[in-house]
DRENLUM-23597 format. One record per residue (C-alpha): residue in three letters; x, y, z. Coordinates in steps of 0.02 Angstrom, whole numbers, padded with zeros to 5 digits, always signed. Example, Ala and Ser with C-alpha at 12.3 -4.5 7.8 and 13.67 -1.06 7.14 Angstrom:
! DRENLUM-23597
ALA+00615-00225+00390;SER+00684-00053+00357;
This chain:
! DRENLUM-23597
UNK+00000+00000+00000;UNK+00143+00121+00046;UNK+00227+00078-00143;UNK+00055+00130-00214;UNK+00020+00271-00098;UNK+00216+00332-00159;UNK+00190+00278-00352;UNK+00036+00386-00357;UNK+00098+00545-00265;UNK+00238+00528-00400;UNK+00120+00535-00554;UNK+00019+00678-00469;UNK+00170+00787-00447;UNK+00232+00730-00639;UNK+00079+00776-00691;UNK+00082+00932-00592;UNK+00237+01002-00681;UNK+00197+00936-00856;UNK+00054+01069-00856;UNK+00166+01178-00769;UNK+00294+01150-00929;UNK+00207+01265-01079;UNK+00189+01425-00931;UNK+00351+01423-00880;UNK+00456+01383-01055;UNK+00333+01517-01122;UNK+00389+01629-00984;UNK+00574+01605-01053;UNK+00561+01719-01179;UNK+00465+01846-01086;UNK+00623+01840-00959;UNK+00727+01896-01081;UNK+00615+02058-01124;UNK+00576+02083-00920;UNK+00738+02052-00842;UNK+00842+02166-00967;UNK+00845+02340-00999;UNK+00704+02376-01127;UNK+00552+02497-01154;UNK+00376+02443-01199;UNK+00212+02515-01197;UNK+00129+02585-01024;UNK-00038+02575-01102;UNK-00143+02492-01259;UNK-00298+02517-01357;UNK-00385+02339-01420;UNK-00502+02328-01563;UNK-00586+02201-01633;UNK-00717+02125-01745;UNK-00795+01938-01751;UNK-00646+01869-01844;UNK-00484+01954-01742;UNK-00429+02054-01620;UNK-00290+02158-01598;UNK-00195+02260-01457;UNK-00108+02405-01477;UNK+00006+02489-01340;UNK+00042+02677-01355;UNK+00192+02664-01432;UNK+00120+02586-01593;UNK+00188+02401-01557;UNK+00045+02276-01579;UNK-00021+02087-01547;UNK-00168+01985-01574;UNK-00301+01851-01588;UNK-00400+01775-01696;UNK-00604+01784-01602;UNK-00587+01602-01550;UNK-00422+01652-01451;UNK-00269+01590-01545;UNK-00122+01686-01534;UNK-00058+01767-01702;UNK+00076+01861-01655;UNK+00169+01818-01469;UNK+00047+01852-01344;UNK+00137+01858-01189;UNK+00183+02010-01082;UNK+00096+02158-00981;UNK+00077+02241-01148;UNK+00125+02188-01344;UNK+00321+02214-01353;UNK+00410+02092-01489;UNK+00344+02155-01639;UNK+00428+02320-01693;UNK+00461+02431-01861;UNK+00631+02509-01911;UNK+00665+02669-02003;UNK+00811+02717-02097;UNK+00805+02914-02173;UNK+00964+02944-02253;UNK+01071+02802-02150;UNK+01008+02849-01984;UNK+00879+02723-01879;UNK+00732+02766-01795;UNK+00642+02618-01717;UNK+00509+02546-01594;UNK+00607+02396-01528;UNK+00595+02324-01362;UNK+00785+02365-01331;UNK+00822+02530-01437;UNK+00650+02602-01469;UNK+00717+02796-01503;UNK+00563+02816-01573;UNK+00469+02850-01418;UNK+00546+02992-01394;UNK+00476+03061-01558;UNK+00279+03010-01509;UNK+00165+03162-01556;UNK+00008+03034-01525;UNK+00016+02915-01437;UNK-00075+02760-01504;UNK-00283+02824-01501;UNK-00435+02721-01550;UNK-00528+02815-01696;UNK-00667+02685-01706;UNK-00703+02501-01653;UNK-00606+02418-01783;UNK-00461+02550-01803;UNK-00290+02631-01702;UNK-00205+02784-01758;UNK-00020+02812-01688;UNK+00091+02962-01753;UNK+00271+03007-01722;UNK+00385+03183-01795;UNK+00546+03159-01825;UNK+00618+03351-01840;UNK+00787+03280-01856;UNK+00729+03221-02051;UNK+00573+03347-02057;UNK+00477+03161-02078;UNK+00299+03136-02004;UNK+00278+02933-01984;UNK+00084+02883-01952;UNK+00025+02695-01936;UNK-00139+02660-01941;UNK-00222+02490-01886;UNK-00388+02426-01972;UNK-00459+02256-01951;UNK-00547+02238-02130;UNK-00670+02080-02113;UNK-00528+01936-02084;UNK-00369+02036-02098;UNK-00287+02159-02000;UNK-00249+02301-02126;UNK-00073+02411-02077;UNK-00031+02560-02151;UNK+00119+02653-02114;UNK+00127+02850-02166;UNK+00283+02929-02223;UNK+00290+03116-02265;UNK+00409+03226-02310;UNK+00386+03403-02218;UNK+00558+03461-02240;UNK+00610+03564-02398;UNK+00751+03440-02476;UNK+00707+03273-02557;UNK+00727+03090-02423;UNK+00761+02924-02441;UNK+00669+02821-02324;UNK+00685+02651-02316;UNK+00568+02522-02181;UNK+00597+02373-02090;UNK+00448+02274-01999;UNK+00487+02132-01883;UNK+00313+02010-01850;UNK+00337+01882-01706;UNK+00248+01738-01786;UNK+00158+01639-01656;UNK+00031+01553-01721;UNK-00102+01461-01587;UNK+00020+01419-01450;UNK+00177+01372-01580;UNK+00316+01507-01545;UNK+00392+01439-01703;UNK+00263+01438-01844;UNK+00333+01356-01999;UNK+00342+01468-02131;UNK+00286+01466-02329;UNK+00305+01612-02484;UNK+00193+01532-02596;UNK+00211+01409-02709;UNK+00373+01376-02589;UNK+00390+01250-02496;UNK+00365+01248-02291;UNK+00531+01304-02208;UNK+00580+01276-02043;UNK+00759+01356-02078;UNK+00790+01537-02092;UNK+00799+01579-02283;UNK+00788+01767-02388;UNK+00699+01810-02528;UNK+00772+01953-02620;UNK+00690+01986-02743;UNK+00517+01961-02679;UNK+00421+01879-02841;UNK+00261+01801-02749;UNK+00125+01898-02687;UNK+00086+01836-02509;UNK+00186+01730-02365;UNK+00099+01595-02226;UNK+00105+01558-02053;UNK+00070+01366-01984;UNK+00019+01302-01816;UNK+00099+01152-01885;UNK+00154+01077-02018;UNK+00020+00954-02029;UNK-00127+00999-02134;UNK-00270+01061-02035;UNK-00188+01170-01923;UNK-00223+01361-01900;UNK-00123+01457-02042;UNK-00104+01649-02047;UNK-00069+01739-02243;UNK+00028+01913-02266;UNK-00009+01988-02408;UNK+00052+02172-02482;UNK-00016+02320-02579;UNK+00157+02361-02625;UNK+00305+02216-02629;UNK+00427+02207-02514;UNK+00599+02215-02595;UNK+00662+02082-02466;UNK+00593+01952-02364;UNK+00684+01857-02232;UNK+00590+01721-02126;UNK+00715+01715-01965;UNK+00753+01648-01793;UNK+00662+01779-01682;UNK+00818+01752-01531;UNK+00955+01789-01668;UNK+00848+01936-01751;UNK+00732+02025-01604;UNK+00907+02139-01564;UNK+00953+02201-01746;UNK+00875+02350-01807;UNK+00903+02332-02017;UNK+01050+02229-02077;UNK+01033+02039-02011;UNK+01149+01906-02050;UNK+01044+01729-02089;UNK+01115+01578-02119;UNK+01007+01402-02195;UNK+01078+01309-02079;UNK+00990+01415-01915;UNK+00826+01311-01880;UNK+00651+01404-01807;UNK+00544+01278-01793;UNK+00609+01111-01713;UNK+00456+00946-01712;UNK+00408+00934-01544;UNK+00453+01113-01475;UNK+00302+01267-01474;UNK+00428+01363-01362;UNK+00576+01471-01388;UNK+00711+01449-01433;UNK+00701+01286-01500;UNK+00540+01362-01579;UNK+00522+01540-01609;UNK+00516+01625-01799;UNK+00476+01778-01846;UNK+00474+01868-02022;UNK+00582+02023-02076;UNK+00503+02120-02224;UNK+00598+02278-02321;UNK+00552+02417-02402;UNK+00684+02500-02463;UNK+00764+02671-02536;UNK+00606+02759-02558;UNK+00610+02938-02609;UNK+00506+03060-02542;UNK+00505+03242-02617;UNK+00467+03395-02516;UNK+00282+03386-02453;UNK+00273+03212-02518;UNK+00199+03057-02437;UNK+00204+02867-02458;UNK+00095+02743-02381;UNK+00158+02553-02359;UNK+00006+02420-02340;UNK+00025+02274-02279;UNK-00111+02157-02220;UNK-00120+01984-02114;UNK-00261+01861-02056;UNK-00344+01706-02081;UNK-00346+01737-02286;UNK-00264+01786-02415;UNK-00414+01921-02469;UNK-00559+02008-02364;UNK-00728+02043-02409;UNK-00715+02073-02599;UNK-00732+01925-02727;UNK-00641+01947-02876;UNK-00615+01852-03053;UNK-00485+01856-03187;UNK-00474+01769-03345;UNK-00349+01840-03496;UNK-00394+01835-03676;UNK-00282+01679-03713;UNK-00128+01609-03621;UNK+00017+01628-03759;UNK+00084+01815-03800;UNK+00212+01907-03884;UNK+00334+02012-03799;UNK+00243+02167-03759;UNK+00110+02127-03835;UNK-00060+02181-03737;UNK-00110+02057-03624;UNK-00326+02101-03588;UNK-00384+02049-03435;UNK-00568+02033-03383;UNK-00607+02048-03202;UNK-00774+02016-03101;UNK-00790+02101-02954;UNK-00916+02076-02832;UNK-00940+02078-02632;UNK-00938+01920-02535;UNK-01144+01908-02561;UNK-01118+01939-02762;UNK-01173+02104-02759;UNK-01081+02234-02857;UNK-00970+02335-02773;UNK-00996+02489-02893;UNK-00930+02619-02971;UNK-00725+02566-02958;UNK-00610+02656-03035;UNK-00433+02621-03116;UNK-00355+02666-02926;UNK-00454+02537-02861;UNK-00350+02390-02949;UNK-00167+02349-02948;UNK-00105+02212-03057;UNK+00064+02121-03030;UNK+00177+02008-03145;UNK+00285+01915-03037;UNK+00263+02011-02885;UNK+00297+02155-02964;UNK+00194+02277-03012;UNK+00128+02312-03179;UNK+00078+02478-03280;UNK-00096+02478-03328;UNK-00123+02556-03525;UNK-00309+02529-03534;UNK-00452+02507-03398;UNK-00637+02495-03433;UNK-00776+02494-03334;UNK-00882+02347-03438;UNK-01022+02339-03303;UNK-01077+02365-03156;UNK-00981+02199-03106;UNK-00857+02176-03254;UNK-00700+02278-03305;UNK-00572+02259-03450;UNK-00382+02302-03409;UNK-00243+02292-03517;UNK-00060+02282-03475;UNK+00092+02243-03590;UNK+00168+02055-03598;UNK+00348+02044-03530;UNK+00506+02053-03631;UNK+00565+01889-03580;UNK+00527+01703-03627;UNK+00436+01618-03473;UNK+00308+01562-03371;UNK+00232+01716-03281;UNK+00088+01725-03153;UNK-00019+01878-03154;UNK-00086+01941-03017;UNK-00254+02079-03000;UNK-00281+02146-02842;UNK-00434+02258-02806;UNK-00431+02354-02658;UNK-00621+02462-02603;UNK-00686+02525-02454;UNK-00780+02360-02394;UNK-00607+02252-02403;UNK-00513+02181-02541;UNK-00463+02029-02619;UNK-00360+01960-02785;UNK-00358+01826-02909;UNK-00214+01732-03007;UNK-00201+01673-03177;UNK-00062+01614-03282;UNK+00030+01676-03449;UNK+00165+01610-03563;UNK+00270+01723-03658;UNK+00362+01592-03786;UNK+00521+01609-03874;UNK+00498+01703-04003;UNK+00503+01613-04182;UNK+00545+01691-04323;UNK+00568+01613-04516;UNK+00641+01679-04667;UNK+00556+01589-04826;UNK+00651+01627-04998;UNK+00576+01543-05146;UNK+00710+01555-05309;UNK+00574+01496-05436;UNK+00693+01545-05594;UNK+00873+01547-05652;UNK+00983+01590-05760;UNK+01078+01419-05758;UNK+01031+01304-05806;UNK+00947+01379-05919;UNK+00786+01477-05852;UNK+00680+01323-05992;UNK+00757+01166-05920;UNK+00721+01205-05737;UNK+00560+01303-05683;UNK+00488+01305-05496;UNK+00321+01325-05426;UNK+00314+01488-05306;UNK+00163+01415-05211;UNK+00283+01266-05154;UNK+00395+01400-05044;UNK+00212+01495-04991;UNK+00163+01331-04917;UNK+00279+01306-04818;UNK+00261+01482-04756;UNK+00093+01466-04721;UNK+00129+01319-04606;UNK+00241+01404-04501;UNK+00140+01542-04466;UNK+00007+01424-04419;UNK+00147+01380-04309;UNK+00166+01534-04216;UNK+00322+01569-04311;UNK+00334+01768-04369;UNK+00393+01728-04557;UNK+00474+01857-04681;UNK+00434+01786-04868;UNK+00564+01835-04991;UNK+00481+01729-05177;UNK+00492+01746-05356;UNK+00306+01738-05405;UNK+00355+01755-05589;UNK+00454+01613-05654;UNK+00459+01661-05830;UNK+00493+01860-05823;UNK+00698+01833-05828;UNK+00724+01925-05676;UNK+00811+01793-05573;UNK+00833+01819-05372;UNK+01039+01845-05338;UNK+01163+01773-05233;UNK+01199+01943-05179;UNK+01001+01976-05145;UNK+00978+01807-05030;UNK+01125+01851-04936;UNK+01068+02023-04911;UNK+00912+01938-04847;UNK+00988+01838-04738;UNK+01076+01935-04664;UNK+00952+02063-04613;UNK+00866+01913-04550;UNK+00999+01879-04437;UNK+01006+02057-04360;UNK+00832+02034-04333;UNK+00856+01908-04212;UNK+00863+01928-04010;UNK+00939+01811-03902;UNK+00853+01660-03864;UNK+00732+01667-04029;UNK+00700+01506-04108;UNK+00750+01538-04308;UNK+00702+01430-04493;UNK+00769+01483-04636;UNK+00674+01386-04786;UNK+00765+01400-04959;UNK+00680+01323-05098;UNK+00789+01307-05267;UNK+00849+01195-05387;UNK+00991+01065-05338;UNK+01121+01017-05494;UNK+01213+00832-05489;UNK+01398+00852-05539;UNK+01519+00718-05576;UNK+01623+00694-05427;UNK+01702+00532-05383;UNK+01711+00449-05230;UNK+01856+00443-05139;
């Protein structure tokens, strides 16, 4: 009786600290912030919606939830702290960080709650004559960011912006990462250029678990998905290497765990009086509240040539969302974005937009992004842009020997073959003698004259035919 008495006072107190375990690794992390010299907030503002909610403290750093109560940033602490912005004007920083934050000292309002769904936090800089606002807007299932940045000075800035997101996603410190179409990473890797249009957050790795999206008005020029313990005390530059793991099977906690995402903006110019806004958005989907559907006009183009897009727009019940406007859409090629040359409003649900084709053979994904006062949301759809194949078709129908009576050829055999290869898709240049019995014979010096300018016509790359039809002549020649 004692052994069993004994036995089961051990499994209590086992059990005991295995639900102790998850608080106090947790806490780990949060020991780091609390036991070190930092700043933080002293207050926050928390709005939300019946999808997410988010807290903001009064220096503009932020957290939040999704309504059922999973984490999607790192929830712990008095107030949000491990989340923070950078800003570089001219090589100097200016930042929010738990450990630096300078830009407290530049608050002109501290974080406010305009409305139930939306925070407004402003800061001066007078050092750089730069007025930074951020404004926080949960849009239906995303939380909509929007940083400010205008020039009030009298001399032209470069301003370049770093955000750092502490990806906890349900109670896993160290969400697995995905750009997509990539592949789920659990080692820190960079993306520079940035050529997809949104990145995701797992719970896990197996299916089924919570995932968060990040998605962009404007593309980041670089994308890092990083250790949060290596990162959380570097203000811009940061050093990653493949080989540095953030998520480890088996761990939710730091540091085993813990990842976190560093996006860039970078070198952007602002004249006197000017301002830029930089949107970024994050939530349970990719798009909020508007429905939208592209289709092009066929799937194979020509460099530069116009691609047309149609697009059907609609709110989540179908209804239009009417009028839009050109500034309403954004379309991107790559990730990057495209110049619109021709937008029509087709109906009160349908719109026409054309953009050019790139210069380069490849497979390219288009991307149109419509952006209104409900929400947003974007579609994908796929082009090829082909090598381009070109063929030079010279039909010699006449000559002058043998003797223009003995040999005489057909100029529709050389058209023939022309007309197949532009059935082809090739672009072909015909060069024939339609009159085989008018004594004006094509040259040597004509075809290579024709060649040649065929040859200059050519880019790298291009797929070429060159089609001669003539007569052959047999001359004695003995073998060897």
């Amino acid at each position: 009786m004692k052994y069993k008495i004994t036995l089961i006072s051990i499994l209590l107190v086992a059990s005991f600290l295995v639900a102790l375990m998850p608080t106090v690794v947790a806490q780990s992390k949060l020991d780091v912030f609390e036991n070190s010299t930092h700043h933080s907030a002293t207050s926050s503002v928390t709005i939300q919606n019946e999808y997410l909610k988010i807290e903001v403290g009064n220096n503009g750093q932020y957290r939040g939830w999704t309504s059922a109560g999973d984490a999607i940033f790192y929830p712990y602490g008095t107030y949000p702290w491990s989340s923070f912005i950078t800003i570089k004007v001219n090589g100097s920083i200016y930042d929010n960080s738990p450990w630096s934050s300078n830009l407290d000292n530049y608050l002109t309002q501290e974080t406010i709650k305009k409305s139930s769904v939306e925070t407004e936090t402003k800061w001066y800089i007078p050092e750089e004559n730069l007025e930074v606002t951020q404004n926080i807007i949960l849009v239906g299932e995303q939380v909509k960011f929007i940083l400010k940045l205008k020039n009030k000075g009298t001399v032209t800035k470069t301003v370049s912006v770093r955000y750092e997101w502490d990806t906890q996603i349900a109670d896993n410190d160290g969400a697995p990462l995905r750009e997509e179409g990539g592949d789920l990473h659990e080692f820190e890797i960079a993306f520079e250029p940035v050529t997809f249009s949104y990145w995701s957050a797992y719970a896990r790795p197996q299916p089924g678990s919570l995932v968060i999206y990040a998605t962009w008005d404007t593309t980041p020029d670089k994308i890092i998905f990083a250790h949060w313990p290596e990162a959380y005390d570097t203000l811009w530059d940061y050093s990653w290497s493949s080989s540095r793991r953030f998520y480890t099977l088996g761990y939710t906690t730091s540091p085993e765990s813990d990842s976190c995402v560093l996006m860039y903006w970078k070198d952007i110019s602002l004249s006197p009086g000017e301002e830029e806004s930089i949107v970024t958005y994050y939530g349970t989907t990719v798009g909020g509240g508007v429905n939208v559907d592209v289709s092009t006009d066929k799937d194979r183009y020509k460099p530069d040539e116009d691609i047309v897009i149609s697009a059907k727009v609609t709110d989540t019940g179908g209804n239009p969302l009417y009028p839009l406007d050109e500034a309403n859409f954004k379309v991107f090629i790559q990730g990057s974005e495209a110049s619109i040359r021709y937008f029509e409003r087709v109906s009160a649900t349908d719109y026409r937009i054309k953009i050019k084709a790139p210069d380069n053979p490849g497979n390219y994904q288009i991307t149109v992004k419509v952006i209104t006062a409900v929400g947003w949301g974007r579609d994908v759809c796929s082009i090829i842009v082909p090598q381009s194949r070109k063929a030079l078709v010279i039909g010699i129908t006449e000559f002058k020997s043998p003797k223009p009576e003995e040999v005489k050829l057909n100029p529709a055999y050389a058209h023939e073959i022309a007309e197949v290869l532009n059935k082809l898709g090739f672009e072909v240049h015909e060069y024939i003698d339609w009159d085989n019995s008018d004594g004006n014979v094509i040259t040597y010096d004509e075809v290579s004259k024709k060649v040649k300018q065929f040859r200059d016509s050519l880019d790298f790359n291009d797929v070429a035919v060159v089609y001669i039809s003539t007569h052959g002549s047999r001359f004695p020649c003995p073998l060897p």
